[in-house]
PDB file of N, CA, C and O in Angstrom:
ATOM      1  N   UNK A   1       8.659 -14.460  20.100  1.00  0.00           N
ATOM      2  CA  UNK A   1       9.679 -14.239  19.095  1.00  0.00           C
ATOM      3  C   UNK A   1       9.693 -12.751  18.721  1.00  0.00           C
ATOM      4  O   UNK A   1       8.588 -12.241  18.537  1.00  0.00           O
ATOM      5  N   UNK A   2      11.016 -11.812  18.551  1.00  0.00           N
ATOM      6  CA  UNK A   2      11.107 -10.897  18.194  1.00  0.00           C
ATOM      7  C   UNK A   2      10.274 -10.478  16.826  1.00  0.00           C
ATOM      8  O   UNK A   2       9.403  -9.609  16.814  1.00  0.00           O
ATOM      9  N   UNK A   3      10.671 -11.207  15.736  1.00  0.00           N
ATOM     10  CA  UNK A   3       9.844 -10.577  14.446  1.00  0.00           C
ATOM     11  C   UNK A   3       7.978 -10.600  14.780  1.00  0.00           C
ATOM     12  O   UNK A   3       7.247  -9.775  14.232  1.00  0.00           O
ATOM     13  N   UNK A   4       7.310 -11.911  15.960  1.00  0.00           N
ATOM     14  CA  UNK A   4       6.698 -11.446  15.870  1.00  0.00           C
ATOM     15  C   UNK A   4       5.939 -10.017  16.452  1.00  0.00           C
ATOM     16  O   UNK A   4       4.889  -9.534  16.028  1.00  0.00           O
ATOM     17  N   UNK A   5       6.902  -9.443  17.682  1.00  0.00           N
ATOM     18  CA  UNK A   5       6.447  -8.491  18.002  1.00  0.00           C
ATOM     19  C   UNK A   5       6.396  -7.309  16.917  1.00  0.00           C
ATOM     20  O   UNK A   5       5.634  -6.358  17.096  1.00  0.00           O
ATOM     21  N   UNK A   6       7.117  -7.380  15.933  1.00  0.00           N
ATOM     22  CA  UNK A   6       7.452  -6.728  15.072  1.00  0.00           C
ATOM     23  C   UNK A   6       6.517  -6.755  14.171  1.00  0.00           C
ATOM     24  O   UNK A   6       5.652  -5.881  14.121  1.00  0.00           O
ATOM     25  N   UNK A   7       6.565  -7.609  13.470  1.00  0.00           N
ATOM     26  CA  UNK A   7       5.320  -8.513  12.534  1.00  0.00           C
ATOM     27  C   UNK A   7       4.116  -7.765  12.441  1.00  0.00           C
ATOM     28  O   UNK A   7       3.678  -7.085  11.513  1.00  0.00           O
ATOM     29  N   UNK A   8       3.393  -8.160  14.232  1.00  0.00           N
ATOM     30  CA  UNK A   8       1.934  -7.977  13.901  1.00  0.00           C
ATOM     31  C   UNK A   8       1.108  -6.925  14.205  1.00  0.00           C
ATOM     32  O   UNK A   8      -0.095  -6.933  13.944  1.00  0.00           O
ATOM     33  N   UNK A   9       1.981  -5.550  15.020  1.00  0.00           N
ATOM     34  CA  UNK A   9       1.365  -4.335  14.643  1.00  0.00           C
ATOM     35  C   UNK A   9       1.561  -3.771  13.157  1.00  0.00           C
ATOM     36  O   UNK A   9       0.901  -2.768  12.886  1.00  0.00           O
ATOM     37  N   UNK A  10       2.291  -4.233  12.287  1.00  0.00           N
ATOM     38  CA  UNK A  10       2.505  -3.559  11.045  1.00  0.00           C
ATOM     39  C   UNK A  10       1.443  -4.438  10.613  1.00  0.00           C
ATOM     40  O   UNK A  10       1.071  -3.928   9.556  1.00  0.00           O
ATOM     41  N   UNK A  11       0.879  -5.267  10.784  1.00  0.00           N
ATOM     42  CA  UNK A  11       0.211  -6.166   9.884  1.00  0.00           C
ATOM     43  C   UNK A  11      -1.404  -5.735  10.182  1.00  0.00           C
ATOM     44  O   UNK A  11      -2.364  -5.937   9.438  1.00  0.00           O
ATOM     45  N   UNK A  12      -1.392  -5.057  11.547  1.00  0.00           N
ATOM     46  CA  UNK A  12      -2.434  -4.755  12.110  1.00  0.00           C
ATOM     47  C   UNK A  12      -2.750  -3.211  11.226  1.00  0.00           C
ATOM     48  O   UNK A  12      -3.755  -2.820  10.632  1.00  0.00           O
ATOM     49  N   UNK A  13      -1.660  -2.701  11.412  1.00  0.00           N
ATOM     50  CA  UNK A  13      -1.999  -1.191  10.841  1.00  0.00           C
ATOM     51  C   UNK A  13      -2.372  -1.494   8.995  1.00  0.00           C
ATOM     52  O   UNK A  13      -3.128  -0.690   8.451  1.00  0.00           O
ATOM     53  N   UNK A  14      -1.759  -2.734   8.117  1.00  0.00           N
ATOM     54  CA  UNK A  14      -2.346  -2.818   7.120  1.00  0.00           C
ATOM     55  C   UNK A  14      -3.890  -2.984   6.690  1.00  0.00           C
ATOM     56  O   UNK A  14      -4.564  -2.535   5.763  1.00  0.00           O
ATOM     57  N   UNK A  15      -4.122  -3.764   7.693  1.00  0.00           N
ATOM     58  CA  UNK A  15      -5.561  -4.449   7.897  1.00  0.00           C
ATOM     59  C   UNK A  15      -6.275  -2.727   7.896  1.00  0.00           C
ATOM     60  O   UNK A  15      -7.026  -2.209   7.069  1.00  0.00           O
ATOM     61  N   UNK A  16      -5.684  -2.164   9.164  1.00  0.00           N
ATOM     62  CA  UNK A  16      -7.083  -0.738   9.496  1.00  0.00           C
ATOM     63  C   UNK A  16      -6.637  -0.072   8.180  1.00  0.00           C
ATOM     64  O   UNK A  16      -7.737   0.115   7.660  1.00  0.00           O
ATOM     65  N   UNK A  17      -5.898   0.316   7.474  1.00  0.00           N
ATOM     66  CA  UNK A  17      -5.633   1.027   6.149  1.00  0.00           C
ATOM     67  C   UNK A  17      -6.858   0.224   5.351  1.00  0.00           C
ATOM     68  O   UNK A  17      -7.997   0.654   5.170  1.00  0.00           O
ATOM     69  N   UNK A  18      -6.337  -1.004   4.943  1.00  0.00           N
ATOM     70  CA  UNK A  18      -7.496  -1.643   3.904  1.00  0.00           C
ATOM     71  C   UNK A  18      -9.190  -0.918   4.257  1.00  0.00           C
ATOM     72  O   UNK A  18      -9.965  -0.421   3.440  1.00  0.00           O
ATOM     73  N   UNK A  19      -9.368  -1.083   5.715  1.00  0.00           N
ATOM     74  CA  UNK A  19     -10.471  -0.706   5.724  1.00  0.00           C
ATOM     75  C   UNK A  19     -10.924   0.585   5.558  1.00  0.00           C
ATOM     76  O   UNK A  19     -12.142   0.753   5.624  1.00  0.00           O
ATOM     77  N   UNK A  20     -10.382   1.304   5.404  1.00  0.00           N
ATOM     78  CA  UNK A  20      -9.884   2.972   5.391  1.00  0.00           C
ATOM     79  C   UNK A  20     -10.507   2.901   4.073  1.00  0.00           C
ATOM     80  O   UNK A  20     -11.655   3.163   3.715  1.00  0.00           O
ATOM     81  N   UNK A  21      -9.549   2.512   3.476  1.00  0.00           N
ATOM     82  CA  UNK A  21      -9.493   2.188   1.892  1.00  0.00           C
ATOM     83  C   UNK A  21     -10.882   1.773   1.323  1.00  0.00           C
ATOM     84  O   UNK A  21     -11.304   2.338   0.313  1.00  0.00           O
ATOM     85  N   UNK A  22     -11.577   0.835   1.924  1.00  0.00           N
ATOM     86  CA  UNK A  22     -13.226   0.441   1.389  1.00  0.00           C
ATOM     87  C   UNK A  22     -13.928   1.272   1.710  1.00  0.00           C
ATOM     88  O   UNK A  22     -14.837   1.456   0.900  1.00  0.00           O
ATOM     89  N   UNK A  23     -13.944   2.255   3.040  1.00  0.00           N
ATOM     90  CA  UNK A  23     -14.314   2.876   3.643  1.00  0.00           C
ATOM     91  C   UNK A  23     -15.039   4.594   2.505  1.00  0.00           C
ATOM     92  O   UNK A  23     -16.180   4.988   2.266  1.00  0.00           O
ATOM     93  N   UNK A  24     -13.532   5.163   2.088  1.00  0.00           N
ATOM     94  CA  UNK A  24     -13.540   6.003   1.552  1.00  0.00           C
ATOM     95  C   UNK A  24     -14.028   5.456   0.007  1.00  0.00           C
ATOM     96  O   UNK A  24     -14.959   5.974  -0.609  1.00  0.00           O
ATOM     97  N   UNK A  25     -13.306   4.433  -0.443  1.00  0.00           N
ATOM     98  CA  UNK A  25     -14.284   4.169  -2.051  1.00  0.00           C
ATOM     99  C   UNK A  25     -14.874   2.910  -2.044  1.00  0.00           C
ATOM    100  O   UNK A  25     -14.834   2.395  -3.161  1.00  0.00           O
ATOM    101  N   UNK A  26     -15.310   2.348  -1.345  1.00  0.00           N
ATOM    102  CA  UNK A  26     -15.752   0.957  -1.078  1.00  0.00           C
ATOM    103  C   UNK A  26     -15.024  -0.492  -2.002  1.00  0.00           C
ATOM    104  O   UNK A  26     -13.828  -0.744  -2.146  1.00  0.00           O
ATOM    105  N   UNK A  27     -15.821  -1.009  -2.348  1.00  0.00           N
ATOM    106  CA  UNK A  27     -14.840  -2.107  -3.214  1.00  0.00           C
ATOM    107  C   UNK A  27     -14.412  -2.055  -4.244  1.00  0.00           C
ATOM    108  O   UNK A  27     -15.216  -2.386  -5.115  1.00  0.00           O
ATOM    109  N   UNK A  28     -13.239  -1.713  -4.657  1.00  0.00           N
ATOM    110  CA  UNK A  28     -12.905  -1.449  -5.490  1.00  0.00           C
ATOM    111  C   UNK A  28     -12.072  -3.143  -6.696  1.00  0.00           C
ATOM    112  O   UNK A  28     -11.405  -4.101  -6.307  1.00  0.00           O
ATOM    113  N   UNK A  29     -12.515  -2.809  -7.998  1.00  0.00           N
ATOM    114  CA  UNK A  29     -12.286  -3.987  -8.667  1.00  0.00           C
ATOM    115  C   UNK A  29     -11.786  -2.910 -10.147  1.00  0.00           C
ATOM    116  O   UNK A  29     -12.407  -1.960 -10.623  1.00  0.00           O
ATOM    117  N   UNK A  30     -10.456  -3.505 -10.585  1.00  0.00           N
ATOM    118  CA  UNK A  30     -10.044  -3.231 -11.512  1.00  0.00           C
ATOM    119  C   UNK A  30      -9.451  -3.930 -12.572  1.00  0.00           C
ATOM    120  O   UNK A  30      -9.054  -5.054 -12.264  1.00  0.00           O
ATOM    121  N   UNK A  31      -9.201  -3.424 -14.259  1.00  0.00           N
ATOM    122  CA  UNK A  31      -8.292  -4.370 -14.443  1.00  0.00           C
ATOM    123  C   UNK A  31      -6.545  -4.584 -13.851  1.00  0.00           C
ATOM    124  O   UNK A  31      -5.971  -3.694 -13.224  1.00  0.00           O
ATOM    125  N   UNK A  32      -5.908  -5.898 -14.193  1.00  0.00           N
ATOM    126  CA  UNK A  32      -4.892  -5.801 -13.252  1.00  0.00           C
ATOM    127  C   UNK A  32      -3.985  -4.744 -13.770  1.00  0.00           C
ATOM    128  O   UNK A  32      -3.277  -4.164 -12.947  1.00  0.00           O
ATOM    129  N   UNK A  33      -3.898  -4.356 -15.261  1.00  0.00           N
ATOM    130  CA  UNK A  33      -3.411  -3.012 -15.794  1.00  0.00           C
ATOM    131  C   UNK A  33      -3.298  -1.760 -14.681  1.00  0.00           C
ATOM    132  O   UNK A  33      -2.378  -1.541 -13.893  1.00  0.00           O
ATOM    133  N   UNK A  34      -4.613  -0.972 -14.895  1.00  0.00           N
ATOM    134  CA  UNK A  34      -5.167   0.161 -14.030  1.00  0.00           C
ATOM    135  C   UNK A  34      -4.722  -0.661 -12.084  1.00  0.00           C
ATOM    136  O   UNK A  34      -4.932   0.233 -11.264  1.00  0.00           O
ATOM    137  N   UNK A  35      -4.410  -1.500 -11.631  1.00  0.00           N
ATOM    138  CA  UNK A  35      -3.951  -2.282 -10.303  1.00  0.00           C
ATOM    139  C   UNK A  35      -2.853  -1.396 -10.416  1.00  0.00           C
ATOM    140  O   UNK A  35      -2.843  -0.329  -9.802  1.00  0.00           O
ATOM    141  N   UNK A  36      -1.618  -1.878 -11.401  1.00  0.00           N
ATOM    142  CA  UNK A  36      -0.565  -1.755 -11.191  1.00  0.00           C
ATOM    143  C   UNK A  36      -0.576  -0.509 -11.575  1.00  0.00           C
ATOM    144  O   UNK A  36       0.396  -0.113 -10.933  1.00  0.00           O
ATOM    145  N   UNK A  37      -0.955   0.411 -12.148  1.00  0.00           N
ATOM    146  CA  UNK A  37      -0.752   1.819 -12.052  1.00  0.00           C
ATOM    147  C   UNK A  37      -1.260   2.393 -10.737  1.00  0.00           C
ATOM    148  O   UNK A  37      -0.560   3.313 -10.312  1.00  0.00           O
ATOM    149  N   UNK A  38      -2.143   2.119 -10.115  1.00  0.00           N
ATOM    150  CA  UNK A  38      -2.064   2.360  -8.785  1.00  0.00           C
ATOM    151  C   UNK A  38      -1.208   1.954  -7.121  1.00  0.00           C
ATOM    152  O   UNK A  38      -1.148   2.485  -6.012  1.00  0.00           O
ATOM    153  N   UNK A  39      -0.541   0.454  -7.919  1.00  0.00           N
ATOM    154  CA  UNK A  39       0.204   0.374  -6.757  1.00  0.00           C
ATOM    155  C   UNK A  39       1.838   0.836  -7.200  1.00  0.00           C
ATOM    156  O   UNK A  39       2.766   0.728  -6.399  1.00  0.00           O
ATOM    157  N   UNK A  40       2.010   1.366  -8.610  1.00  0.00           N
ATOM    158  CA  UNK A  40       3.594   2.310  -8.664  1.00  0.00           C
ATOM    159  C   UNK A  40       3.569   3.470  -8.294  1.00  0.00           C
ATOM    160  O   UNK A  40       4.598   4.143  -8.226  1.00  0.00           O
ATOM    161  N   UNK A  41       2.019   4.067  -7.888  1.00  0.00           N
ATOM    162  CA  UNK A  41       2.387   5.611  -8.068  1.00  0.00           C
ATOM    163  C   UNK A  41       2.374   5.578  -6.446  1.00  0.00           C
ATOM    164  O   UNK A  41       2.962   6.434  -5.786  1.00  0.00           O
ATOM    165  N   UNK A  42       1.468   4.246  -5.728  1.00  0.00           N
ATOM    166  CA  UNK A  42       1.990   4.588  -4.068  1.00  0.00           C
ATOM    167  C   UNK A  42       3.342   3.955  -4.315  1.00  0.00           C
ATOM    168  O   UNK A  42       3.927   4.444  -3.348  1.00  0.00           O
ATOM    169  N   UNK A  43       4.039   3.389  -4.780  1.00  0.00           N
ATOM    170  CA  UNK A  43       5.372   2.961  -4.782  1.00  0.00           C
ATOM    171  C   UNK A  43       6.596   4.470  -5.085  1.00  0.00           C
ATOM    172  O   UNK A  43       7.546   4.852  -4.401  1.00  0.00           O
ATOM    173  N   UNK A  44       6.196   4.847  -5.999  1.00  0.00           N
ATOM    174  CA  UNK A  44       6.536   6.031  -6.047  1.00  0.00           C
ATOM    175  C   UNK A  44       6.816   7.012  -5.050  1.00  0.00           C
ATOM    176  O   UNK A  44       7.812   7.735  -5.075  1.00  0.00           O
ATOM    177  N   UNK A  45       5.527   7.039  -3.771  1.00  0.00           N
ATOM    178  CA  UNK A  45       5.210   8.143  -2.479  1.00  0.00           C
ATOM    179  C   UNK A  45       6.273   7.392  -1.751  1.00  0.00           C
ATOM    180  O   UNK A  45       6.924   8.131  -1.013  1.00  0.00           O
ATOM    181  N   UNK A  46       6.681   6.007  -1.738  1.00  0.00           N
ATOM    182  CA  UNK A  46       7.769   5.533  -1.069  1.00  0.00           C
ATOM    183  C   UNK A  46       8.494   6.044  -1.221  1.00  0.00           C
ATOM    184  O   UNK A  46       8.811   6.847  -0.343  1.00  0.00           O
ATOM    185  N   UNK A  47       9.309   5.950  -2.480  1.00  0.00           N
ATOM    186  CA  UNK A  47      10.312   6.480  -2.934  1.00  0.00           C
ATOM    187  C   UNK A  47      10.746   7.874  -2.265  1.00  0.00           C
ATOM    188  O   UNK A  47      11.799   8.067  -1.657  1.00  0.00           O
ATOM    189  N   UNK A  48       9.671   8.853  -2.510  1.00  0.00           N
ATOM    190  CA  UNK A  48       9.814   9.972  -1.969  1.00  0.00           C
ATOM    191  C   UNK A  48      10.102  10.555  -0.695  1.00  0.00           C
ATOM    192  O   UNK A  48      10.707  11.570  -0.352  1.00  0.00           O
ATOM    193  N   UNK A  49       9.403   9.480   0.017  1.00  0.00           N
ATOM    194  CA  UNK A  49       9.570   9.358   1.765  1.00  0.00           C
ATOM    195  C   UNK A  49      11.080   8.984   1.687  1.00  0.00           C
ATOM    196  O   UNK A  49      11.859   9.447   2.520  1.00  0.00           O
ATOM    197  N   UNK A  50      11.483   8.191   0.741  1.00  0.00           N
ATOM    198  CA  UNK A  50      12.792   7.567   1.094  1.00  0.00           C
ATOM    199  C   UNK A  50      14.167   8.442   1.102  1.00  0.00           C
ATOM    200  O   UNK A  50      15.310   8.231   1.507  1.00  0.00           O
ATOM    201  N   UNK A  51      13.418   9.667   0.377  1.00  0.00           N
ATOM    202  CA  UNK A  51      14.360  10.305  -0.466  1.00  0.00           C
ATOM    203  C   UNK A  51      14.743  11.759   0.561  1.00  0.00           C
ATOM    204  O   UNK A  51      15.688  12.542   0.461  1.00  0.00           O
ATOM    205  N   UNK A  52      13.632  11.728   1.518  1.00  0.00           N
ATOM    206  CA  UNK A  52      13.697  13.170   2.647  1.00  0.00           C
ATOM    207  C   UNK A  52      15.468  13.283   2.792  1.00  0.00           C
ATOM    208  O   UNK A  52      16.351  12.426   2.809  1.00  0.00           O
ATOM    209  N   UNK A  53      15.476  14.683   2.876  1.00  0.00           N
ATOM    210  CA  UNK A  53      17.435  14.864   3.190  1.00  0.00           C
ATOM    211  C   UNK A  53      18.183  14.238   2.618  1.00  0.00           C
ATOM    212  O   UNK A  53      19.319  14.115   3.074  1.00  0.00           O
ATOM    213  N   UNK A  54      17.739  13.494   1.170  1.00  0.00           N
ATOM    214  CA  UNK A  54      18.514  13.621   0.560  1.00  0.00           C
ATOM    215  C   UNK A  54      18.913  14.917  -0.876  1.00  0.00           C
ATOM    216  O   UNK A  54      18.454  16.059  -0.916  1.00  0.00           O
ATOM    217  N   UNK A  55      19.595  14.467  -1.619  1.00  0.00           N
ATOM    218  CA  UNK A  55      20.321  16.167  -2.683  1.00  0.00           C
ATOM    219  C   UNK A  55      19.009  15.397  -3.405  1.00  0.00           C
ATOM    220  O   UNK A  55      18.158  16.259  -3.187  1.00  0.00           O
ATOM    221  N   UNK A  56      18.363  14.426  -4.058  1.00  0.00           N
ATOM    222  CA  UNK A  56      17.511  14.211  -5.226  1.00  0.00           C
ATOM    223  C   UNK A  56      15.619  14.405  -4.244  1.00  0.00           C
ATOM    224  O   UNK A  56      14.551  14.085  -4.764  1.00  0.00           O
ATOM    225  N   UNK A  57      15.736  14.817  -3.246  1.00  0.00           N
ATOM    226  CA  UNK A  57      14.351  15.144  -2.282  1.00  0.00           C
ATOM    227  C   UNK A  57      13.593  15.741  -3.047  1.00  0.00           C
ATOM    228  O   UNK A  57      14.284  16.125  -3.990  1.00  0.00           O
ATOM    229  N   UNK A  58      12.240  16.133  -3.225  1.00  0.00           N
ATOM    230  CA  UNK A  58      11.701  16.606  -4.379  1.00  0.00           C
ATOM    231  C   UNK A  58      10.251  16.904  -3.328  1.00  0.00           C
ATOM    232  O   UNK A  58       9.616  15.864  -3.152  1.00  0.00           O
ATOM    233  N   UNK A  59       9.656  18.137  -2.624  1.00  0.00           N
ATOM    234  CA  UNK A  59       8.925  18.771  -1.989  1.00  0.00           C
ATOM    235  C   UNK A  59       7.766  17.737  -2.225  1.00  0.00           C
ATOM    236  O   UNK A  59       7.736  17.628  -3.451  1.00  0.00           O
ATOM    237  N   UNK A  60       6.983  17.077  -1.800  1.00  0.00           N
ATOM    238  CA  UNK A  60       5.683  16.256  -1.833  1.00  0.00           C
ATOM    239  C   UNK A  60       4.648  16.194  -0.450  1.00  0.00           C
ATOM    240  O   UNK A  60       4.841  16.976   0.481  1.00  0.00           O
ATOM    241  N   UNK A  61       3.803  15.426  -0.424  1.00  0.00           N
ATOM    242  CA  UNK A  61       3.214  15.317   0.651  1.00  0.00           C
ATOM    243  C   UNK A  61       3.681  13.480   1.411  1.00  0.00           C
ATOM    244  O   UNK A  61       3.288  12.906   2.427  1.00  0.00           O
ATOM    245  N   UNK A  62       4.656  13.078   0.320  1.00  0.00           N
ATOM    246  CA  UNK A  62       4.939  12.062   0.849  1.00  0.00           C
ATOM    247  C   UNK A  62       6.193  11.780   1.734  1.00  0.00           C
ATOM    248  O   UNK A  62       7.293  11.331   1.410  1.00  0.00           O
ATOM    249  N   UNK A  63       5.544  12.306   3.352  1.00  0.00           N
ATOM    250  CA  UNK A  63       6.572  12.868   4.407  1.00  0.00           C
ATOM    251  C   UNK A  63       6.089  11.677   5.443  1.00  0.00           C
ATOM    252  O   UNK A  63       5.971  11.974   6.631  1.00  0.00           O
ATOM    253  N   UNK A  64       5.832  10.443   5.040  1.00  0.00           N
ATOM    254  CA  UNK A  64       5.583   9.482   6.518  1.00  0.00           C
ATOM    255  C   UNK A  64       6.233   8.069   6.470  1.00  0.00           C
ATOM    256  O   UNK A  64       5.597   7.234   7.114  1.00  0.00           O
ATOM    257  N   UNK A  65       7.277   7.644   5.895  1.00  0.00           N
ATOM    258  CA  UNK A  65       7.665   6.440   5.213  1.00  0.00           C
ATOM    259  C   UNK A  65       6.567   5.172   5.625  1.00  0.00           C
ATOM    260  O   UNK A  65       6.173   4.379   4.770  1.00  0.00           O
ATOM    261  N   UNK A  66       6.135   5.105   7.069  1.00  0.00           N
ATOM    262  CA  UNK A  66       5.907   4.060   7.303  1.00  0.00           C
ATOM    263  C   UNK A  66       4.675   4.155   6.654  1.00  0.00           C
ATOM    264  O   UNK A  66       4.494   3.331   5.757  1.00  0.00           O
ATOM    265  N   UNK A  67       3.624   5.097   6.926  1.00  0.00           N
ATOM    266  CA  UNK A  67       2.278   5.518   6.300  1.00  0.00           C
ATOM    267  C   UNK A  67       2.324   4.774   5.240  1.00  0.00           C
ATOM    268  O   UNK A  67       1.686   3.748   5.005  1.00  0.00           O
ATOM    269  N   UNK A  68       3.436   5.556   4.319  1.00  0.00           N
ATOM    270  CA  UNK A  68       3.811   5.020   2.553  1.00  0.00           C
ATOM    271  C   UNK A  68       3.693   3.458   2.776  1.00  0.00           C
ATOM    272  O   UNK A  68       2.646   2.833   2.606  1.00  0.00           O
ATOM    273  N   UNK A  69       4.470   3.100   3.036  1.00  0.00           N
ATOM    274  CA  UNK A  69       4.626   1.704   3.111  1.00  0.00           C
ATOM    275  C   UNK A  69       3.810   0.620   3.546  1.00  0.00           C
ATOM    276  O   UNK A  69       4.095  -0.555   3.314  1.00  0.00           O
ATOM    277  N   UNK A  70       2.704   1.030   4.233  1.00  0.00           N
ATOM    278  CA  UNK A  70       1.445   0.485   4.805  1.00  0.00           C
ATOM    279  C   UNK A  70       0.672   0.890   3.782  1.00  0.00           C
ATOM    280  O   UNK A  70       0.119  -0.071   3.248  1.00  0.00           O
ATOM    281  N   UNK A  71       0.441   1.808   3.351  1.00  0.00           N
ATOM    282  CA  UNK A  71      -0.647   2.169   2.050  1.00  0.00           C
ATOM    283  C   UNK A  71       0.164   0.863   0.698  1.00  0.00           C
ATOM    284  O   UNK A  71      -0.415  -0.061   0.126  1.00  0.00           O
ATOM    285  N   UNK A  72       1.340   1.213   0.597  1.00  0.00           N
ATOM    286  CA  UNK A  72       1.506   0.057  -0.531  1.00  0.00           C
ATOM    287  C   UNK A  72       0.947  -1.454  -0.214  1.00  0.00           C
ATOM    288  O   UNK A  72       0.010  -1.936  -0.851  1.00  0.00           O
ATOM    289  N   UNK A  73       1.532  -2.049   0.695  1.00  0.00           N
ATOM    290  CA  UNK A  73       1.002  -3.160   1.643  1.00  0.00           C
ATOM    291  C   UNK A  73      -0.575  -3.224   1.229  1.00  0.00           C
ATOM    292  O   UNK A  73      -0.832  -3.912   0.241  1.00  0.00           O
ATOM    293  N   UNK A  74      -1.457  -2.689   1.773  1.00  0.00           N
ATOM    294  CA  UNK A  74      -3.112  -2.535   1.722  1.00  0.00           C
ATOM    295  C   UNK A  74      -3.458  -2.269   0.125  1.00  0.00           C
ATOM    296  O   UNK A  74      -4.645  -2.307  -0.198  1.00  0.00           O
ATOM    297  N   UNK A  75      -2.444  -1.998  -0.892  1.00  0.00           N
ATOM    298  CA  UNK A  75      -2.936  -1.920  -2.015  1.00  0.00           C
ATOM    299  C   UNK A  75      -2.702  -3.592  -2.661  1.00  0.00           C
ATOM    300  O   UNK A  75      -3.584  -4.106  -3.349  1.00  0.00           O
ATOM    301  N   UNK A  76      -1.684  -4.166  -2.402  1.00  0.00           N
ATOM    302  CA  UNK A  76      -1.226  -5.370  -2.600  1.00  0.00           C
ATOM    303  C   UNK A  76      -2.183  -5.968  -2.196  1.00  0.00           C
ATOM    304  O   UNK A  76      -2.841  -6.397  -3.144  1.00  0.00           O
ATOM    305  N   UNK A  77      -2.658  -6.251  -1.105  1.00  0.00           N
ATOM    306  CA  UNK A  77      -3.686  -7.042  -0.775  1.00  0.00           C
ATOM    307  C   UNK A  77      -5.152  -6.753  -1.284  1.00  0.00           C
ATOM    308  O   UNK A  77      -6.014  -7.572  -1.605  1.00  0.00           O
ATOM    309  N   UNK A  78      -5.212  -5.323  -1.275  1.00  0.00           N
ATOM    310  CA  UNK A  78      -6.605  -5.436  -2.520  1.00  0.00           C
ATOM    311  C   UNK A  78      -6.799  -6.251  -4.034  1.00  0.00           C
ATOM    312  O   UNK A  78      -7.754  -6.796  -4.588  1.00  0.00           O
ATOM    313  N   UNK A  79      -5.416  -6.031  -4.369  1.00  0.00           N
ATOM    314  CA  UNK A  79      -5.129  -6.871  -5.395  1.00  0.00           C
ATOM    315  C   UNK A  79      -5.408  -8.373  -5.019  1.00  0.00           C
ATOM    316  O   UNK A  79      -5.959  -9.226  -5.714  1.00  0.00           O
ATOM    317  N   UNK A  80      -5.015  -8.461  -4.052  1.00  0.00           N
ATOM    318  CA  UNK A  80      -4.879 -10.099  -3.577  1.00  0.00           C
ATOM    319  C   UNK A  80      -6.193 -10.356  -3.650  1.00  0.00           C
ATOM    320  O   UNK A  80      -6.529 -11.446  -4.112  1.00  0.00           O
ATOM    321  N   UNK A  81      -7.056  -9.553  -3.277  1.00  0.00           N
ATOM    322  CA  UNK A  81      -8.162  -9.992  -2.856  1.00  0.00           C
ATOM    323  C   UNK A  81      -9.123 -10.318  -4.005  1.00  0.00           C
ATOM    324  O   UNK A  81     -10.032 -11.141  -3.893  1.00  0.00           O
ATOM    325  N   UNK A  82      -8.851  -9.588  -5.163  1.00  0.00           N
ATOM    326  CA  UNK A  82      -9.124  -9.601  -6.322  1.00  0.00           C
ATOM    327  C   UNK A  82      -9.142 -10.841  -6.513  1.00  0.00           C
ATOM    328  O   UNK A  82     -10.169 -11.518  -6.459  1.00  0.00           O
ATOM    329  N   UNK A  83      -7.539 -11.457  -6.856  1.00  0.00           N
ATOM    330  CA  UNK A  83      -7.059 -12.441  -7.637  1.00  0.00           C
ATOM    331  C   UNK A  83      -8.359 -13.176  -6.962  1.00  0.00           C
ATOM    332  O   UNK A  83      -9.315 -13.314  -7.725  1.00  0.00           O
ATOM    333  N   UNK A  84      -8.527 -13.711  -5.498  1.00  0.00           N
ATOM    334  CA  UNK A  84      -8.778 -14.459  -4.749  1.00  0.00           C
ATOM    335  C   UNK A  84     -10.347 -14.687  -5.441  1.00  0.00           C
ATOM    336  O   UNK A  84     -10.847 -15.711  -5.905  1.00  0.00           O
ATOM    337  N   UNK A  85     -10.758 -13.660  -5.343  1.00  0.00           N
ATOM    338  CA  UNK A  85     -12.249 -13.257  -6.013  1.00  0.00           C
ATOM    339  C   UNK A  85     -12.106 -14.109  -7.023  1.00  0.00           C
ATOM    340  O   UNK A  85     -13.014 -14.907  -7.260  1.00  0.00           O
ATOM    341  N   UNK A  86     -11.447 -14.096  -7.457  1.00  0.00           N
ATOM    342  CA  UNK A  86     -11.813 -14.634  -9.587  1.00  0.00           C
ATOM    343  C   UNK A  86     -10.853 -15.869  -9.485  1.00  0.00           C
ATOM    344  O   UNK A  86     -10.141 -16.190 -10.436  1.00  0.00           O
ATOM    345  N   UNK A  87     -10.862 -16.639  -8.137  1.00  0.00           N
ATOM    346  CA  UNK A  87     -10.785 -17.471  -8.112  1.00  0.00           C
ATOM    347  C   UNK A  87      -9.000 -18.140  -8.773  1.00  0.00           C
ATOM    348  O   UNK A  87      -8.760 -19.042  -9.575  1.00  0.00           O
ATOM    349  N   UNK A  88      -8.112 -17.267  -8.044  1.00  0.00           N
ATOM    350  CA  UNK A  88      -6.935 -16.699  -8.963  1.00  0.00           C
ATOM    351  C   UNK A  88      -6.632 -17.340 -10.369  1.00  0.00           C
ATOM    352  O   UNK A  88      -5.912 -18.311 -10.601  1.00  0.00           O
ATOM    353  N   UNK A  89      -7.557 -16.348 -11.500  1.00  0.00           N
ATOM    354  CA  UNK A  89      -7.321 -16.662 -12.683  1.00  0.00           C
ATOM    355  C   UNK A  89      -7.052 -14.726 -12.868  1.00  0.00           C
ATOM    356  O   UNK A  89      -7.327 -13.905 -11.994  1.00  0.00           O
ATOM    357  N   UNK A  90      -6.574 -14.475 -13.976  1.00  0.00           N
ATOM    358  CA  UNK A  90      -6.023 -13.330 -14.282  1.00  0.00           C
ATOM    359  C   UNK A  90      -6.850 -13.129 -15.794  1.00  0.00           C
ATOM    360  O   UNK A  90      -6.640 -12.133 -16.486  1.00  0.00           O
TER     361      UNK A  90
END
């Protein structure tokens, strides 16, 4: 099936990010507050990627959309992993 060729290298490149991610600060556990301030401001680097050539573009280092978008992905699932942890209670 087409989506899955599609599918499961992006899903693959989330996975090696996550580990990236433990890698450089290991496990990270927060409240879900301080979560979501970390997954708007990579939401944000989206934005910015999104925004290349356009009149509102604004000079950043966030020049890779897909990068962006795989880093948001791998932050979501840290979260997930959280919930999962605590047995999803909040």
């Amino acid at each position: 099936m087409e989506a899955d060729k599609l599918t499961r290298p992006v899903m693959d490149d989330v996975w090696l990010e996550r580990i990236r991610q433990n890698q450089l600060w290991g496990r990270q556990r927060h409240p879900m507050g301080d979560w979501l301030k970390i997954l708007i401001e990579e939401v944000g680097e989206v934005a910015q990627a999104m925004q290349i050539g356009d009149f509102s573009y604004k000079e950043s280092d966030a020049d890779d959309l897909y990068k962006e978008l795989v880093q948001v992905a791998a932050v979501a699932v840290a979260i997930a992993e959280q919930v999962v942890e605590r047995g999803k209670e909040l």
